[in-house]
MDAnalysis code that builds the backbone (N, CA, C; Angstrom):
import MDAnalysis as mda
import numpy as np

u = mda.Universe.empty(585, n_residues=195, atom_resindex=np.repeat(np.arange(195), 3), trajectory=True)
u.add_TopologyAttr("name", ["N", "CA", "C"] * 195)
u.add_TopologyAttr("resid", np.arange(1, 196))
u.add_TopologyAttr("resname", ["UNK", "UNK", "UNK", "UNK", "UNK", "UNK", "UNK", "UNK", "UNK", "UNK", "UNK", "UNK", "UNK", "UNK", "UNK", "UNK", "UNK", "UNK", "UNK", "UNK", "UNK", "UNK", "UNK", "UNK", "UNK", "UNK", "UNK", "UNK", "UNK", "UNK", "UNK", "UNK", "UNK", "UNK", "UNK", "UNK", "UNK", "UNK", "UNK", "UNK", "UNK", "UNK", "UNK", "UNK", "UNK", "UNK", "UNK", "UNK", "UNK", "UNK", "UNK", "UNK", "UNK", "UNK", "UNK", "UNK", "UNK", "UNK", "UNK", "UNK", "UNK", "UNK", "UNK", "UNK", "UNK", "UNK", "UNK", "UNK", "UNK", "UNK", "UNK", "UNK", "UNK", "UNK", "UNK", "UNK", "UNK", "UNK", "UNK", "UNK", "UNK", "UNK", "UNK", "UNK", "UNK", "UNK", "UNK", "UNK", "UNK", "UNK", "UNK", "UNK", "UNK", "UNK", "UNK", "UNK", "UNK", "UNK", "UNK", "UNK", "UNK", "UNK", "UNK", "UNK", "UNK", "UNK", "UNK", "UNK", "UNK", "UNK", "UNK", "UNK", "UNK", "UNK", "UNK", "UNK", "UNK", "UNK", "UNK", "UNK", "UNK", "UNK", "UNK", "UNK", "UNK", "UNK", "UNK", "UNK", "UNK", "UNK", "UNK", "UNK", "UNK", "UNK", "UNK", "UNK", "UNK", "UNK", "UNK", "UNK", "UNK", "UNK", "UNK", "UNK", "UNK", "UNK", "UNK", "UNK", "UNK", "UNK", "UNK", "UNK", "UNK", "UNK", "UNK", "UNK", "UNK", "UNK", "UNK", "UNK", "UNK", "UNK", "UNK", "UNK", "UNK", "UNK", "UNK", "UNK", "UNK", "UNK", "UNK", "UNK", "UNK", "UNK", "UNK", "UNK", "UNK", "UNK", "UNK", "UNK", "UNK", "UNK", "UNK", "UNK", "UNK", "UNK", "UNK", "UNK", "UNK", "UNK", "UNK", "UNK", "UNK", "UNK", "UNK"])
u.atoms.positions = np.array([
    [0.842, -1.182, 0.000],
    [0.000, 0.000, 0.000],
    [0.886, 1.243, 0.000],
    [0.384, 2.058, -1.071],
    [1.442, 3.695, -0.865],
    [1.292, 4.096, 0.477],
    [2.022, 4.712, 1.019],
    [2.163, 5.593, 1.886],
    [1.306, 6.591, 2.180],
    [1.418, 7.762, 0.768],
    [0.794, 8.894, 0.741],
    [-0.377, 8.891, -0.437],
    [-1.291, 9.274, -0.623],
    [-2.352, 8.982, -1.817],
    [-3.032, 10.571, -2.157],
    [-2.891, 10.965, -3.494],
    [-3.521, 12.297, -3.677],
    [-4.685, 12.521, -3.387],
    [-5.729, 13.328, -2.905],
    [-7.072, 13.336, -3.419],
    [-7.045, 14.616, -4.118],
    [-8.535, 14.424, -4.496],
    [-9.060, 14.876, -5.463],
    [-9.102, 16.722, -5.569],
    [-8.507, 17.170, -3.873],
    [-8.471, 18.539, -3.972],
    [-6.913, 18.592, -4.505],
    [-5.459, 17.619, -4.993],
    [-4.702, 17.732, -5.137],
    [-3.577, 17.555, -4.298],
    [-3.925, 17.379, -2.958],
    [-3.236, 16.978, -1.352],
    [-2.664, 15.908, -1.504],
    [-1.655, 15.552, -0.925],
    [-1.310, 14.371, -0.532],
    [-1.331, 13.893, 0.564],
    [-2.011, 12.426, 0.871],
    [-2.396, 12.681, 2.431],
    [-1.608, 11.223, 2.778],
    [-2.192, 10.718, 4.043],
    [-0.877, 9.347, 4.648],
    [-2.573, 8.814, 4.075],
    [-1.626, 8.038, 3.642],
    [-3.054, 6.452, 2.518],
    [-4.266, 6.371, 3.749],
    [-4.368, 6.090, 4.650],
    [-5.260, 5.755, 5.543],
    [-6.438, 6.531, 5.521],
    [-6.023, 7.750, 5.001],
    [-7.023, 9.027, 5.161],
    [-7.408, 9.358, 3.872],
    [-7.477, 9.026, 2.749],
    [-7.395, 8.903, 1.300],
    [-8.778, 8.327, 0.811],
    [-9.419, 8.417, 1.972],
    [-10.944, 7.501, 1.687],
    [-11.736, 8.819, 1.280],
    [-11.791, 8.899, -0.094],
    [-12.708, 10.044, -1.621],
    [-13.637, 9.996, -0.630],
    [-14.894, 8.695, -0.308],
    [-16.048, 8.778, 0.130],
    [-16.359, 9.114, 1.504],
    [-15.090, 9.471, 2.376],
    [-15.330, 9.939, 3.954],
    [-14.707, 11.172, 3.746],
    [-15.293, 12.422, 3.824],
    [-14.989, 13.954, 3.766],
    [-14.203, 13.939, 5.912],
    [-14.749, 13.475, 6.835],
    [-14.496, 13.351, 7.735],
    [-13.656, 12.573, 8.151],
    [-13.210, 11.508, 7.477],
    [-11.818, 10.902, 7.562],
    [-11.123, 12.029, 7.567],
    [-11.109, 13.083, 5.661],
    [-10.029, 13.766, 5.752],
    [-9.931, 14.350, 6.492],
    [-10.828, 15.551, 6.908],
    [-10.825, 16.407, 7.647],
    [-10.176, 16.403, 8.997],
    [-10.535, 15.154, 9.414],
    [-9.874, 14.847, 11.013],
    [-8.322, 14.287, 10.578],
    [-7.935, 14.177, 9.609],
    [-6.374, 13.806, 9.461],
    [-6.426, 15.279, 9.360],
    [-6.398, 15.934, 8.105],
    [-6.130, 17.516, 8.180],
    [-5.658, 18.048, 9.138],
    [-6.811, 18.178, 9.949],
    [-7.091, 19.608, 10.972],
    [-6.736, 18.735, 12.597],
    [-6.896, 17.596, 12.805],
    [-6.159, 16.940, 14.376],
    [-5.126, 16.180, 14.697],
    [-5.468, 14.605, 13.740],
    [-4.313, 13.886, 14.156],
    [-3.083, 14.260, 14.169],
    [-2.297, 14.067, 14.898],
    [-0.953, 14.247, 15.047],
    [-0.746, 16.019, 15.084],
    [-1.876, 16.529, 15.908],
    [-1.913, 18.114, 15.956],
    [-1.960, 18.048, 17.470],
    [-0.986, 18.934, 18.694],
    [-0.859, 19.594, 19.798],
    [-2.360, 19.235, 20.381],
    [-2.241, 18.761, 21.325],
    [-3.797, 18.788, 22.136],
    [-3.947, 19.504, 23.147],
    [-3.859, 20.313, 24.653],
    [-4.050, 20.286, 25.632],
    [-5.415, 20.662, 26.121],
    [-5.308, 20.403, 27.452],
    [-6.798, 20.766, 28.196],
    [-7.105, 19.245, 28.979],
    [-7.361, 19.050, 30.095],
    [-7.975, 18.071, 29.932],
    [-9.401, 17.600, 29.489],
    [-10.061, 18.593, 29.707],
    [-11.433, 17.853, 28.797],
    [-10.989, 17.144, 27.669],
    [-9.860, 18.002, 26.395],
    [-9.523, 17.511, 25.327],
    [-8.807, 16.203, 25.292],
    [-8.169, 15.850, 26.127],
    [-7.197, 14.487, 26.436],
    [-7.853, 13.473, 27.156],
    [-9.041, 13.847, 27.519],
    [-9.981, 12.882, 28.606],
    [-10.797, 12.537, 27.111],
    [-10.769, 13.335, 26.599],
    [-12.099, 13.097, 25.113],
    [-11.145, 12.015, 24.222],
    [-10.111, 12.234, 24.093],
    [-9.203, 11.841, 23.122],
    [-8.893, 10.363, 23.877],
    [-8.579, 9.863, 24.968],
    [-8.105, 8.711, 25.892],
    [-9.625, 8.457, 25.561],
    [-10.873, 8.495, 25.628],
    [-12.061, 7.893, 25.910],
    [-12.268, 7.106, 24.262],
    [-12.394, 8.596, 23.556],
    [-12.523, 7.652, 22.146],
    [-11.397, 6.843, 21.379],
    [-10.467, 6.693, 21.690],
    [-8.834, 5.673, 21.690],
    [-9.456, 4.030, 22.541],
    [-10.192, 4.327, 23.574],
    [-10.651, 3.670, 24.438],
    [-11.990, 2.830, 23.371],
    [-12.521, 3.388, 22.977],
    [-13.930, 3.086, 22.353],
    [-13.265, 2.597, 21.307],
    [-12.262, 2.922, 20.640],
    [-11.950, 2.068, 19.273],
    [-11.379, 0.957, 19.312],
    [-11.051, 0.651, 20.377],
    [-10.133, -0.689, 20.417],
    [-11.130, -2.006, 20.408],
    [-10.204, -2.180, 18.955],
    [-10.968, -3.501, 18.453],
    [-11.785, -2.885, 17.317],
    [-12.341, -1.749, 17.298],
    [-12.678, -1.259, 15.869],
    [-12.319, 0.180, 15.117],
    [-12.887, 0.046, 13.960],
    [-12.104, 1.112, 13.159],
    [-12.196, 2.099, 13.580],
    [-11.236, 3.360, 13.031],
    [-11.241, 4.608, 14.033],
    [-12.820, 5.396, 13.283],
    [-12.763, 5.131, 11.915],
    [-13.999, 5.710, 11.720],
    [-15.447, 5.627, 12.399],
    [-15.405, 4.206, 12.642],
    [-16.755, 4.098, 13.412],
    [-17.125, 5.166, 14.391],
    [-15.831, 5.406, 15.182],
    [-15.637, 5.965, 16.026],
    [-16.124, 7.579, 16.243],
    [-15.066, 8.047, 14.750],
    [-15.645, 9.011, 14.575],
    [-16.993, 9.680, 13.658],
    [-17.238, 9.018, 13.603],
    [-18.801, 8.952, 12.584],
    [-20.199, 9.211, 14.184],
    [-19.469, 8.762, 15.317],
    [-19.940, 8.661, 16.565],
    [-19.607, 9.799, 17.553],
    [-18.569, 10.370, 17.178],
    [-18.134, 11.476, 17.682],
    [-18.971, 12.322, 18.461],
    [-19.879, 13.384, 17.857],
    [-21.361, 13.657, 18.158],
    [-21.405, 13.349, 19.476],
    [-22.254, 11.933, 19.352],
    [-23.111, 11.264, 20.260],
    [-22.551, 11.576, 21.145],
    [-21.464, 11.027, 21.174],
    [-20.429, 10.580, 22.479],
    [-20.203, 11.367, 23.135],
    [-20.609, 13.173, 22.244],
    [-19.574, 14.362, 23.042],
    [-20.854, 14.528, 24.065],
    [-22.167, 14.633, 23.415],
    [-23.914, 14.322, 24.272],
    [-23.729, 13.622, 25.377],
    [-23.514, 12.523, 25.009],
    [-23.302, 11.229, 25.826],
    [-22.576, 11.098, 27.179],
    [-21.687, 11.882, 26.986],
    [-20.334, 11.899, 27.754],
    [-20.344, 13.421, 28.383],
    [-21.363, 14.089, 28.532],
    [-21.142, 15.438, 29.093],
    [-20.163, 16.522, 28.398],
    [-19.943, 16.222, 27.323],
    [-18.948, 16.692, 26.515],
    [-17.284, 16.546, 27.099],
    [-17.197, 15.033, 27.742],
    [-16.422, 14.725, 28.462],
    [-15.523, 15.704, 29.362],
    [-16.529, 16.529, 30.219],
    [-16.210, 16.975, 31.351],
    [-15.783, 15.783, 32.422],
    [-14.462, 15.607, 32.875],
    [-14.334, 14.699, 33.550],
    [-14.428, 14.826, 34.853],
    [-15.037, 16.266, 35.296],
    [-16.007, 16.206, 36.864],
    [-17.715, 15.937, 36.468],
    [-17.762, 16.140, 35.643],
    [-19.410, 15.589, 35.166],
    [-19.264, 13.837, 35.173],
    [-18.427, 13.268, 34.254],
    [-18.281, 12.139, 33.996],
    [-18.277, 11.174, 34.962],
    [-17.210, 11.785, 36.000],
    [-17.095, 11.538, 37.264],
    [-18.505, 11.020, 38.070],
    [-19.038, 11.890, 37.988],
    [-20.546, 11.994, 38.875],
    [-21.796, 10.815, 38.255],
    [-21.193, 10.490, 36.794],
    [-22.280, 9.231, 36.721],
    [-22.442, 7.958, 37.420],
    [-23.415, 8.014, 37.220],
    [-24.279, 6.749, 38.483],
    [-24.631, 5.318, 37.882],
    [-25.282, 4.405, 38.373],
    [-25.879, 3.475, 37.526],
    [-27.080, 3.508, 36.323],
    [-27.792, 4.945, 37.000],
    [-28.924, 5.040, 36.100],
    [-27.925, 5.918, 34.285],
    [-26.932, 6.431, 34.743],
    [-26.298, 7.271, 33.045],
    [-25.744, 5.971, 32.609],
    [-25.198, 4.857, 33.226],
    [-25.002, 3.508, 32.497],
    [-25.901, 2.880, 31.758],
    [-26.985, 2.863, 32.423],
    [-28.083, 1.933, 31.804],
    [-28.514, 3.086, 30.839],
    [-28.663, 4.268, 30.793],
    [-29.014, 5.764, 30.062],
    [-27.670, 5.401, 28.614],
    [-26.139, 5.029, 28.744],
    [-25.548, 4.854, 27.931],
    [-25.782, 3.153, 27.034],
    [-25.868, 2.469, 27.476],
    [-26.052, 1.372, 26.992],
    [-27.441, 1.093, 26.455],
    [-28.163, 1.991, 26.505],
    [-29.514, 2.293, 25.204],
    [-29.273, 2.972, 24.695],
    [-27.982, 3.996, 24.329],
    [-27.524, 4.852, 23.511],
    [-27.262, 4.585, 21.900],
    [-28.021, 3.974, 21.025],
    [-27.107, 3.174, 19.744],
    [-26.788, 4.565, 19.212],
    [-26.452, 5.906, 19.512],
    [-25.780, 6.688, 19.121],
    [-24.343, 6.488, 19.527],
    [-23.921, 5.360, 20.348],
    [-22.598, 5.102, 20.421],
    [-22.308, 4.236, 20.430],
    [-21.179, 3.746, 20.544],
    [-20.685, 1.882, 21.071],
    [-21.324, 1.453, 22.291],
    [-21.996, 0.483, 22.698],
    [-22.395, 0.075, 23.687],
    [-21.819, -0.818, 24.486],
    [-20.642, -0.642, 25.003],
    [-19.923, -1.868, 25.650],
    [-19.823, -1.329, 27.237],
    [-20.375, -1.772, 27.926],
    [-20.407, -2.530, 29.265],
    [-18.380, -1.797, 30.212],
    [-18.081, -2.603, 28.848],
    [-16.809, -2.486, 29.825],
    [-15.929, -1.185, 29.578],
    [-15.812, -0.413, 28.212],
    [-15.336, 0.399, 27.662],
    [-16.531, 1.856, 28.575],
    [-17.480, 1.968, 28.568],
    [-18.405, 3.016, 29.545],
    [-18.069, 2.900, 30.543],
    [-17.575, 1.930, 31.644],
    [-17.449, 1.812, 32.765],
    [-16.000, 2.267, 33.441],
    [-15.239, 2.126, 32.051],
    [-14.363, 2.494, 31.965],
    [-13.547, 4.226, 31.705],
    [-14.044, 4.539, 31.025],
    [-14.730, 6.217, 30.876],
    [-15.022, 6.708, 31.804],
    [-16.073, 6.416, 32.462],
    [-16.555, 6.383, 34.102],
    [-15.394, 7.097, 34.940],
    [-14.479, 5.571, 35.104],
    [-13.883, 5.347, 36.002],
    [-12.088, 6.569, 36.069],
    [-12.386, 6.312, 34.345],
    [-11.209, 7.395, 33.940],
    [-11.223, 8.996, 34.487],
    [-12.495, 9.275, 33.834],
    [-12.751, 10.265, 34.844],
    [-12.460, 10.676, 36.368],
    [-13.077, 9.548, 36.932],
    [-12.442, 9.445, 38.445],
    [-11.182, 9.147, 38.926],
    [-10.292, 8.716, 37.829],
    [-8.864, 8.715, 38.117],
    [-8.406, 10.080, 37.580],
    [-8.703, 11.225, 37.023],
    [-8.316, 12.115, 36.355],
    [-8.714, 12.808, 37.509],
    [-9.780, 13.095, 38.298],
    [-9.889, 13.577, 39.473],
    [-9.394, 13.644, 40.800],
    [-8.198, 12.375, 40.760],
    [-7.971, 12.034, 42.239],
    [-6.743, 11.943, 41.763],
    [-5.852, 12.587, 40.345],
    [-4.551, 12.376, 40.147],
    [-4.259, 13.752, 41.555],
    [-3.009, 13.549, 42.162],
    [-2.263, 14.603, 43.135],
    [-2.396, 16.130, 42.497],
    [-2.040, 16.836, 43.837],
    [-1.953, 18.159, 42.901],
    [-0.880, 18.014, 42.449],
    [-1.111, 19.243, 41.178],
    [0.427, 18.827, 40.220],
    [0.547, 18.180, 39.136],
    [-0.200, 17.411, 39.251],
    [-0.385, 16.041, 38.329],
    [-1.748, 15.965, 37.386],
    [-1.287, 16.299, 35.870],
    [-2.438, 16.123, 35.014],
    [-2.574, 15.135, 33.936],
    [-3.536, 14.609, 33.568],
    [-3.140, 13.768, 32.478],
    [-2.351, 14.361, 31.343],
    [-2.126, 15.551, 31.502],
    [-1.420, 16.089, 30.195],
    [-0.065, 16.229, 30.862],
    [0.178, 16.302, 31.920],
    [1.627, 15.953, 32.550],
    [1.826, 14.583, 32.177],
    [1.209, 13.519, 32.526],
    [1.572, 12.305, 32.717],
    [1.879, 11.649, 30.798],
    [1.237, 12.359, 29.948],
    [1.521, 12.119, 28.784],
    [2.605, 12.798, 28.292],
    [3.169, 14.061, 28.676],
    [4.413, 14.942, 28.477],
    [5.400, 14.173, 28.933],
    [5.378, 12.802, 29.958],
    [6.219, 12.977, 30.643],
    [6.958, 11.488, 30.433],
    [5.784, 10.823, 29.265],
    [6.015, 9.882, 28.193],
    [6.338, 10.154, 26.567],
    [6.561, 10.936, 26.786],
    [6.773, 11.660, 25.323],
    [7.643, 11.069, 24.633],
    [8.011, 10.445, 23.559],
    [8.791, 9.757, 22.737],
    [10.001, 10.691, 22.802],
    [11.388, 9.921, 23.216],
    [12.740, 10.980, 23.540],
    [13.331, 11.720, 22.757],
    [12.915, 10.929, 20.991],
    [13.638, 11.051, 19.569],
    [12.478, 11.079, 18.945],
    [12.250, 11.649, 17.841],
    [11.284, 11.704, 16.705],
    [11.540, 10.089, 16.014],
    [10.628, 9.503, 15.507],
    [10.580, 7.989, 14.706],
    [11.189, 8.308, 13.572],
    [12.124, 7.591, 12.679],
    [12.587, 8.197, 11.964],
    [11.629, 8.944, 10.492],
    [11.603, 9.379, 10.071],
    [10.650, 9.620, 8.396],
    [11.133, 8.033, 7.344],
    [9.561, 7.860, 7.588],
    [9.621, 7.018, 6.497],
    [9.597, 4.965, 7.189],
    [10.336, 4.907, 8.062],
    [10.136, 3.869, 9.095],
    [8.633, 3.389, 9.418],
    [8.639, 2.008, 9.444],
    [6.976, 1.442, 9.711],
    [6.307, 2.347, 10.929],
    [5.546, 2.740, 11.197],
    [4.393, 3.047, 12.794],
    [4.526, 1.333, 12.951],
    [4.842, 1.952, 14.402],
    [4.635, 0.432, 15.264],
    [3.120, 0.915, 16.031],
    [2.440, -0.433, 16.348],
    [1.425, -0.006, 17.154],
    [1.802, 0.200, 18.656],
    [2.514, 0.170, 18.892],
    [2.641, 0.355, 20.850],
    [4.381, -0.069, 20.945],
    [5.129, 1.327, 21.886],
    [6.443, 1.991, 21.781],
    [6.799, 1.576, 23.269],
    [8.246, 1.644, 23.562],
    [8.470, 1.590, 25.237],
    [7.910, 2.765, 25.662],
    [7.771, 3.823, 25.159],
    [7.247, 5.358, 25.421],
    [5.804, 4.772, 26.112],
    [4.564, 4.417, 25.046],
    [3.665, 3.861, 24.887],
    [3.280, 2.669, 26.439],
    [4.159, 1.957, 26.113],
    [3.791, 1.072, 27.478],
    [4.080, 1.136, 28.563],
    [5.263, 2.431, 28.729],
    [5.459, 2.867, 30.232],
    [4.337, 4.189, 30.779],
    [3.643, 4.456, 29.688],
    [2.249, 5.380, 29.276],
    [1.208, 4.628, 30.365],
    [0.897, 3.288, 29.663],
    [-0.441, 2.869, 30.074],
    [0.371, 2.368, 31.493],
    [1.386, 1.658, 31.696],
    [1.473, 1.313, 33.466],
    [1.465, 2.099, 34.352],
    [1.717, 3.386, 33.702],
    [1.878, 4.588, 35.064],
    [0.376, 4.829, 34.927],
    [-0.378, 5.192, 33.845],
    [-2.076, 5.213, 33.464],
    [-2.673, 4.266, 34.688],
    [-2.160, 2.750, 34.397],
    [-2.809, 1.525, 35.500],
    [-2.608, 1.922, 36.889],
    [-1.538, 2.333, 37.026],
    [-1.426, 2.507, 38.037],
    [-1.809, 3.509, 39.233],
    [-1.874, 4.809, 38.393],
    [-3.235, 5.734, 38.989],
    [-4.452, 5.158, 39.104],
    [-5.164, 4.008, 38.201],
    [-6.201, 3.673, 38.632],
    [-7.172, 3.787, 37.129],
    [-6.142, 4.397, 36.176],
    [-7.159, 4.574, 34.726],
    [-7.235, 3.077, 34.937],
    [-8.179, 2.423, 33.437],
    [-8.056, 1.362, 32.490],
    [-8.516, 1.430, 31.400],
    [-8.488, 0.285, 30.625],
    [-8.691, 0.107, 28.898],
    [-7.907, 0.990, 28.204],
    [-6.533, 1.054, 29.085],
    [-5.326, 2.156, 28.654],
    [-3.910, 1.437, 28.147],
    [-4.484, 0.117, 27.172],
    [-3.121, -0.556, 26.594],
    [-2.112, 0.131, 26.087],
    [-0.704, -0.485, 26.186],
    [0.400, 0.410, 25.138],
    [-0.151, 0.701, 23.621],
    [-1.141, -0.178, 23.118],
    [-1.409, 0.124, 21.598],
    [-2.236, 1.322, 22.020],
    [-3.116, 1.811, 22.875],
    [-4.258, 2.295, 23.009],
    [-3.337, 3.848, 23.270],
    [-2.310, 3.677, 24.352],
    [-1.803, 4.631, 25.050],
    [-0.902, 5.508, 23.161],
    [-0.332, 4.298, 22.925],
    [0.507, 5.282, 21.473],
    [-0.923, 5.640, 20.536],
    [-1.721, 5.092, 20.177],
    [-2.793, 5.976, 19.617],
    [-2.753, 7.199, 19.929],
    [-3.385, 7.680, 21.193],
    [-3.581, 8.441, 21.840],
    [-2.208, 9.527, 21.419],
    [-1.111, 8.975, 22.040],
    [0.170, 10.009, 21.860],
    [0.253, 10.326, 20.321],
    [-0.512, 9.768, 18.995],
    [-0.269, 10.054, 17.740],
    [-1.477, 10.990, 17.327],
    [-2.482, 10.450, 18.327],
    [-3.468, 11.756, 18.068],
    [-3.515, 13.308, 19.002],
    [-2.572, 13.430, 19.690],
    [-2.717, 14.434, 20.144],
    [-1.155, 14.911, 20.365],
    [-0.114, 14.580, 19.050],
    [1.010, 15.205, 18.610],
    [1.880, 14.667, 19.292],
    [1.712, 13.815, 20.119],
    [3.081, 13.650, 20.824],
    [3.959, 12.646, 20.038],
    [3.290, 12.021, 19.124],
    [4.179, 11.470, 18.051],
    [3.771, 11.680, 16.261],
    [4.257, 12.302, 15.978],
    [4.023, 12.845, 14.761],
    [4.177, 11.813, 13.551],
    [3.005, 10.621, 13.425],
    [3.401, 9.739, 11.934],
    [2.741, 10.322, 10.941],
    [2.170, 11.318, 10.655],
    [2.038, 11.794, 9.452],
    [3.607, 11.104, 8.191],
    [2.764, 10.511, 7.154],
    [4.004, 9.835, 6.433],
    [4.605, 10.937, 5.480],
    [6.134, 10.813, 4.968],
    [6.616, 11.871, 4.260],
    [5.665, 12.019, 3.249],
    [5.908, 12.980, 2.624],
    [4.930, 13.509, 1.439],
    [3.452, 13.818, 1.921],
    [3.286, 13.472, 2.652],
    [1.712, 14.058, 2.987],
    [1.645, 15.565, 3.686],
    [0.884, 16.416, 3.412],
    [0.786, 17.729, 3.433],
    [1.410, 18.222, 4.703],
    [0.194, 17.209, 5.304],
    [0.197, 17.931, 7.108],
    [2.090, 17.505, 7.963],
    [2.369, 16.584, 7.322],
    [3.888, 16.167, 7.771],
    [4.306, 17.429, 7.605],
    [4.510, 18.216, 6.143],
    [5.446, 18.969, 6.151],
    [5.114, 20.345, 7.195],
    [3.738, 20.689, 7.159],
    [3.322, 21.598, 8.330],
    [3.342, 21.008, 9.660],
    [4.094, 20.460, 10.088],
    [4.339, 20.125, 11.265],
    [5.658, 19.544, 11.832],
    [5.877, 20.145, 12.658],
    [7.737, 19.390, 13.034],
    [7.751, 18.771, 13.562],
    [8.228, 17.537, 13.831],
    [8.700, 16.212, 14.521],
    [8.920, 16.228, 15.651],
    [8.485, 15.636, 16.658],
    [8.425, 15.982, 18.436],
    [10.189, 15.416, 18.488],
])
């Protein structure tokens, strides 16, 4: 499979995102992946739906986006925090989103570990502080999950997150810049510098 694939506005994008018939594929390669994130609402949103995709495509995911932001209090993670049994059973009649049992409960719970991290301590610290040491080289395979990546999700486990695998945890660090695989030749690579 190429790497990079033109579309039809003349761009060259990383092949994955090259889907003519999803305008929202592109767009979210464009304008996020592998683009600076902070905030935690934004990194609690970003860890939740990383969370929700595992095991399926990222599109589903985001085709769900929406719902989820409804769904999820617009993943305020002192709102999130505060759900009960009745916003579970309220999410799991949701077919505006994934309905899994364990991935909601999990969200939940993330929240409540994002709340009870120390002072000092934010999930956007704790991802800065996994940050890949060297840029990957240009052009080298994406691995799915890095030593960066899996010392990510054990310090994650160990506050008390879950459904925070090393594959799940380097997602996450590729969607919110901390590892930049945009592939050579694709637009957004060259507008963007290598962590």
């Amino acid at each position: 499979m190429a790497a990079v694939v033109v579309g039809a506005d003349g761009k060259a994008r990383c092949a994955w995102a090259g889907i003519e018939s999803d305008q929202a594929y592109q767009r979210y390669h464009d304008e996020e992946w592998g683009r600076p994130v902070t905030g935690e609402r934004e990194l609690f949103e970003r860890l939740s739906l990383e969370a929700f995709q595992s095991g399926l495509s990222w599109i589903t995911i985001l085709r769900k986006r929406s719902a989820f932001r409804a769904a999820f209090a617009n993943f305020d993670p002192a709102a999130v925090a505060d759900f009960g049994q009745p916003d579970v059973d309220r999410l799991m009649a949701d077919a505006g989103i994934v309905r899994n049992l364990m991935k909601i409960n999990a969200t939940i719970g993330n929240a409540r570990a994002i709340l009870a991290l120390p002072e000092g301590t934010t999930l956007g610290s704790l991802l800065q502080a996994h940050a890949p040491a060297a840029p990957r080289p240009a052009g080298e395979a994406i691995p799915a999950k890095t030593a960066e990546s899996a010392a990510l999700a054990r310090e994650l486990k160990k506050r008390g997150f879950s459904f925070v695998g090393p594959t799940t945890a380097y997602a996450m660090m590729q969607a919110v810049g901390l590892a930049n695989d945009h592939q050579p030749g694709c637009w957004v690579a060259e507008s963007l510098t290598r962590p």
